[in-house]
N, C-alpha and C positions, 0 to 999 in steps of 0.2 A: 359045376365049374363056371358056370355061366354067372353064378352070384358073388363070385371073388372080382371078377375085373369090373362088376359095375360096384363095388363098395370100392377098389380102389379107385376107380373114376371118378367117385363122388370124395373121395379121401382126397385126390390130389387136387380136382376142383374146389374143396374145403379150404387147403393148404395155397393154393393160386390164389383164392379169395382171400385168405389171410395176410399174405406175402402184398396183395396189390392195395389192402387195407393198412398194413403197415409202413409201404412209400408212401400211401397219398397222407398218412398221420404224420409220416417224419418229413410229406413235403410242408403239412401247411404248417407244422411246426417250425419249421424252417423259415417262412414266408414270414410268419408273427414276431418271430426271433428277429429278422432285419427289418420289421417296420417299427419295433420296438428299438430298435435299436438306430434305424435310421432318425425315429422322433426324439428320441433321447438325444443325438447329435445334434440335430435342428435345435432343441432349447439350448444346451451348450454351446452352440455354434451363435444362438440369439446374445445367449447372458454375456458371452465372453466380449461382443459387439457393445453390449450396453454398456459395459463395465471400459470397456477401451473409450467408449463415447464420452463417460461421466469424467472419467480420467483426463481426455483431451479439453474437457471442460474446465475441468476446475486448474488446469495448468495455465488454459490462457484468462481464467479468473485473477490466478495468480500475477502470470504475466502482465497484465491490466491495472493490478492493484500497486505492483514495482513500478511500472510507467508512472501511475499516478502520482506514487509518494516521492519518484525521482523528481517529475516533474513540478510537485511543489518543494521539494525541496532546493530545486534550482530558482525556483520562483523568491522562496523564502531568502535564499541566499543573493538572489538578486538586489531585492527589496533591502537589504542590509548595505551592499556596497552601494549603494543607489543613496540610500541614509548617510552612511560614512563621507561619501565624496557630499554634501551637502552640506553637512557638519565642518566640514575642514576648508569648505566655500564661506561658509556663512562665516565661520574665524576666521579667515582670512580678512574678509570683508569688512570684518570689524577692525581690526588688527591695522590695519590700512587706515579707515577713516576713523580711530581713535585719536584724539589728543588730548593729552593729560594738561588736565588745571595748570598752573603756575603754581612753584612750587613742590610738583610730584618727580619732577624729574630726579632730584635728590634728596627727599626728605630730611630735614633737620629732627625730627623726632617723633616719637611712637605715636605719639595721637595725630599727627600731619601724616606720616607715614599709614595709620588706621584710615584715615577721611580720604588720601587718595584711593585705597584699595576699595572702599566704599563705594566711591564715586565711579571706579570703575568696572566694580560689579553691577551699578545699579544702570549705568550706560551698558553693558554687556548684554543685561536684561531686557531693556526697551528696547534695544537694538535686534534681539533676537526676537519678543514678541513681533516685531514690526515686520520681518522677513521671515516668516514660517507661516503657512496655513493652517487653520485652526486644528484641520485633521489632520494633519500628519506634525504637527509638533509636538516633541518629544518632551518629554516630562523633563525639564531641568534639574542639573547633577547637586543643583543646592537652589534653596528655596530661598525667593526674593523677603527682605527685609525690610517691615516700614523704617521711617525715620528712627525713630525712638528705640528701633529694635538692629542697630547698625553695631557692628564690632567695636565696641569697647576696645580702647590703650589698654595693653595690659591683659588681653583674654586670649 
């Protein structure tokens, strides 16, 4: 009798070492399982940062580049009304210190009528080469005429 309670003592110490072999398996299984999963987070927790970073980046990329094109665009549009009021200075100006030959005030006929209108494009002309800088003068809406090359009576 004496050899049944030491096989079971050694059966249930077998079974205790099994039992205490299987928590510390399903501990450190457990341990590997949330560091695994803890670094799993960390990268996602990384990427989702980067990805929000790249994002806040190219927004005020964007926002940068709308400022920009607004702001040449008000520039652009500046530089126009800047032009226009210039344009209608410089008519004026003319407009004012023009006076017509003798003669143009009522034209008796086509070719009198031709030589005033001549006469006051080609004063038109000088007038505006003379008040415009060379850089910023706008390419005139009709091209100056030598003598020889003036509107014909009848064209």
């Amino acid at each position: 009798m004496k050899r049944l309670p030491q096989k079971i003592t050694r059966a249930l110490i077998a079974g205790a070492l099994l039992i205490c072999l299987g928590l510390a398996s399903a501990y450190l299984m457990t341990r590997a399982a949330t560091h695994s999963m803890n670094r799993l987070t960390d990268r996602l927790t990384a990427k989702a940062a980067e990805q929000k970073q790249a994002r806040s980046l190219e927004a005020e990329r964007h926002q940068q580049t709308q400022l920009a094109i607004r702001s040449q665009q008000q520039w652009e549009a500046e530089q126009r009304r800047q032009q226009a009021e210039f344009e209608r200075e410089r008519r004026t100006a003319f407009d004012v210190q023009y006076v017509a030959p003798s003669g143009c005030e009522n034209p008796q006929s086509t070719a009198a009528f031709t030589e005033c209108v001549n006469h006051k494009m080609r004063a038109r002309l000088a007038f505006f080469d003379a008040y415009a800088p060379a850089e910023s003068r706008p390419t005139p809406n009709i091209t100056p005429r030598t003598e020889g090359a003036m509107i014909k009576a009848g064209d």
